[in-house]
Each structure stands twice: as structure tokens, then as C-alpha cells.
C-alpha positions in Angstrom: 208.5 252.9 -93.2 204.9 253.5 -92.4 203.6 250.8 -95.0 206.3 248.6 -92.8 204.9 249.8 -89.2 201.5 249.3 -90.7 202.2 245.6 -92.0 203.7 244.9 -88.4 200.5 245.8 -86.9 198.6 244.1 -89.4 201.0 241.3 -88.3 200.7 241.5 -84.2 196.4 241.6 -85.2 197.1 238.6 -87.6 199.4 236.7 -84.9 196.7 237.9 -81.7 193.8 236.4 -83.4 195.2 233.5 -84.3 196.6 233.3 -80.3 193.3 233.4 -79.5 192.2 230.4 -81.5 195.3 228.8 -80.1 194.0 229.9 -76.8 190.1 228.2 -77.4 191.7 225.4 -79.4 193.4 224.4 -76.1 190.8 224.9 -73.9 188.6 222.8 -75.7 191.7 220.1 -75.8 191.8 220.4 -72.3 188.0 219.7 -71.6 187.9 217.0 -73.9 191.0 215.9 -72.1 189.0 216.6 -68.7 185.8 214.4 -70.3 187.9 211.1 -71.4 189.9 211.0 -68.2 186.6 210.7 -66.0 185.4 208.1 -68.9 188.4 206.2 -68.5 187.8 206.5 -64.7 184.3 205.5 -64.7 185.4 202.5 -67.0 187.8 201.2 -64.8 186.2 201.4 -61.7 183.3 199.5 -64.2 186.4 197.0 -65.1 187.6 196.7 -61.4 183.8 196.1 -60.4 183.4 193.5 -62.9 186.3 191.9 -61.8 185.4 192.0 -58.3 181.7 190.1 -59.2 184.1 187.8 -61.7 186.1 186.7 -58.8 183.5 186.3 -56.2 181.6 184.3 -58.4 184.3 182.0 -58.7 185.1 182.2 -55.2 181.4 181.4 -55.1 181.3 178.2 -57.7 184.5 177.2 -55.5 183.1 177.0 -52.1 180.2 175.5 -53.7 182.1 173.0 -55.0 184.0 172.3 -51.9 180.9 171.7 -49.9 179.6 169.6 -52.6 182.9 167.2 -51.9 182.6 167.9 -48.4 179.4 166.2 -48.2 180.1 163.6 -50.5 183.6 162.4 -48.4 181.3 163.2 -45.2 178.7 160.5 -46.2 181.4 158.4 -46.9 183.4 159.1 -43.0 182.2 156.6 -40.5 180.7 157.3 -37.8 183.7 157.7 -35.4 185.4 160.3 -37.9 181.9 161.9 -38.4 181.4 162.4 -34.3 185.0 163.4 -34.0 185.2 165.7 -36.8 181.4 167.5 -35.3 182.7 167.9 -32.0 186.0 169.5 -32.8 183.6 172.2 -35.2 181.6 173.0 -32.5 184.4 173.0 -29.6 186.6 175.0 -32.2 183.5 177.6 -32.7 180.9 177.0 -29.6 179.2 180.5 -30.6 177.7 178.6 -33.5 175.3 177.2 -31.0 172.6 180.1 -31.3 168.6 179.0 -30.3 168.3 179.1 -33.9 170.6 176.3 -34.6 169.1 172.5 -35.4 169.4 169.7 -37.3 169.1 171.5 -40.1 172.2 173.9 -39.7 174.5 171.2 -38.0 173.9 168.7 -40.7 174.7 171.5 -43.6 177.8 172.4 -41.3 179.2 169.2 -41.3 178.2 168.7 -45.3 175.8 165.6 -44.8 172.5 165.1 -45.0 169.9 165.1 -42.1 169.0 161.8 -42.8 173.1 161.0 -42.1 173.3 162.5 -39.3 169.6 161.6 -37.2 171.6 157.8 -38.0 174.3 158.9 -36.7 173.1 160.1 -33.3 170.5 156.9 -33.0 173.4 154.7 -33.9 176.7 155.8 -32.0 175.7 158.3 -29.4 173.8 158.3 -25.8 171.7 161.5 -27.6 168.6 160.5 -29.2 168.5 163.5 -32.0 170.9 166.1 -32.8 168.5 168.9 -31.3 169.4 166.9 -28.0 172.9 167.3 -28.4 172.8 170.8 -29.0 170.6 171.3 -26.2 173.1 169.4 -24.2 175.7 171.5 -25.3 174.5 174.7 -24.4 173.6 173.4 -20.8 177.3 172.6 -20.7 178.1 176.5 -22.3 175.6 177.9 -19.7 177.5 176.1 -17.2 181.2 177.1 -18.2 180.3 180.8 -18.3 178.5 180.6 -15.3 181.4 179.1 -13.6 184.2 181.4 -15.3 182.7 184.7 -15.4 180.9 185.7 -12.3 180.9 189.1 -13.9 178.3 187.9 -16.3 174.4 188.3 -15.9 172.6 185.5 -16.1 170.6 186.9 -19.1 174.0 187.4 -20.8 174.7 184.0 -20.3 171.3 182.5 -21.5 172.4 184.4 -24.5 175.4 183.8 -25.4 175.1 179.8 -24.8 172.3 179.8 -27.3 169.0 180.1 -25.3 166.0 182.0 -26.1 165.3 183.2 -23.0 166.3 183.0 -19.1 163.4 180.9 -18.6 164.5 177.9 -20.4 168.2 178.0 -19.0 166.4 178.4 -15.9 164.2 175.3 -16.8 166.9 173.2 -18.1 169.3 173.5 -15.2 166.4 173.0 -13.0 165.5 169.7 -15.2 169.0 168.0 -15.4 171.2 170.1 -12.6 168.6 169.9 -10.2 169.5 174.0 -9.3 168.9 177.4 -11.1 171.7 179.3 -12.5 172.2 181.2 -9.4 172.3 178.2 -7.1 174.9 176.9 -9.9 176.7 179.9 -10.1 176.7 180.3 -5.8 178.1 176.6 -5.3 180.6 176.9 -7.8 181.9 180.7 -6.1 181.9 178.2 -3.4 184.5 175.7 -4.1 187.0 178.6 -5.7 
């Protein structure tokens, strides 16, 4: 009986030892388990980043591509279709019309070359240049918000209809309106 009690305890050491291992054996599986899921995190967030630049360059090549026929088909629009197509982009989106946009930025908008469109202003409108147009059309801007918003500063409204300053509004109304923005902005309170 004691040899039995004694091979029971050698037993219980035997079976507590090997537990143990067990015990190491599984926390080692559980860090390597730890150590391959953050692995297989970083590589898909690698994957869905790759994917990401993969898709905006093709979104890239596609709007290149598109403005490439854009200004192929615009050089081939005549000149009625080219005037009626500008006007309805800038009507559509009159905050285009910052102080920094030219000739250079409305011919790129409209996908033609500057060469295209200084023709097209010479030949089919009362402007002289595109830089006159625009100028025109943020007198007109200046005017509108002057007119509907009251609210509105007049250095809000230089702003926002693409000046550089209240100076050159001021300048510009004075040159083809024959009043300041104030006067403007009095007569039309006027007639409400």
C-alpha cells in the first residue's frame, strides 16, 4: 500500500510538472498567437493602404484621361457651344472666380488651350481677353451681393467676388458704375 501511495505521488509530481509545461507551452502559443494577429493586422491595413494608393491612382490616370478627351472634344466645340458651355461652369460655380483666377485656370477649366480660348474671346465676344471677362464677372458678383445681402461688409464682398482688395472693387465700380459700393449698395436699399 505504501509503494502504491508512493507511486501516486510520484504520479501527481509526474502529472504537475508536466501541467506546468502544458501551462508554458500555452502561454507561449498564446503570444505567438498575440504576435501573428498584430502581423496579420499590420499587413492588412498595408494591403488596404495599397489598395487605397491602387485605386486612387486609377481614379488618377482616369480623370487624367477624361481631361485629356475633354480638351480634345473642346477644341473641336465651336465657338457658341464653347461660350455656352463656359458660362454655365462659371454660373453653376461663381466661387471659382477668386483674384487668383486667369486665363490660365479658365482655359484648363474648360479643357482647351489658352491659345483656344484668347480666339475665342477676340472672335465671338464684346470682351477683348478672358482676364476682361472675369473682371466683368466679378463686377457683376460684387454687384449681386451687394444688392442681396445688405448684411454683408463691403470687405466681405470684395472677397468673396474675387477681388484682392476693397480698393479695386472700389476702383472698378467707380470706373464702369460711375458710384462706390456704398453708393451702389444705398441706391439699391432704395428701390426695395
Amino acid at each position: 500500500m505504501a509503494k502504491k501511495i508512493e507511486e501516486l505521488e510520484s504520479e501527481i509530481v509526474r502529472l504537475k510538472a508536466e501541467n506546468a509545461e502544458l501551462q508554458q507551452e500555452n502561454e507561449r502559443l498564446d503570444m505567438e498567437n498575440v504576435r501573428l494577429l498584430g502581423r496579420n493586422l499590420l499587413m492588412s491595413e498595408q494591403l488596404m493602404s495599397w489598395y487605397e494608393v491602387k485605386q486612387r491612382v486609377e481614379w488618377l490616370k482616369a480623370e487624367m484621361e477624361r481631361g485629356r478627351r475633354m480638351k480634345m472634344q473642346a477644341d473641336l466645340v465651336d465657338d457658341t457651344e464653347l461660350l455656352a458651355m463656359l458660362e454655365h461652369r462659371l454660373e453653376k460655380d461663381p466661387h471659382l472666380v477668386t483674384a487668383d483666377f486667369g486665363t490660365a485656370e479658365l482655359a484648363e477649366l474648360m479643357g482647351v488651350s489658352q491659345a483656344r480660348l484668347l480666339r475665342l474671346f477676340r472672335n465671338s465676344t464684346i470682351f477683348r481677353s478672358p482676364d476682361e471677362y472675369l473682371e466683368n464677372l466679378r463686377l457683376m458678383r460684387a454687384m449681386q451681393l451687394l444688392r442681396d445681402h445688405p448684411e454683408y461688409g463691403i470687405a466681405a464682398i470684395s472677397a468673396e467676388a474675387g477681388y484682392n482688395s476693397v480698393r479695386t472693387l472700389q476702383r472698378r465700380m467707380s470706373e464702369v458704375v460711375g458710384m462706390t459700393p456704398v453708393e451702389f449698395r444705398m441706391m439699391t436699399e432704395k428701390d426695395k
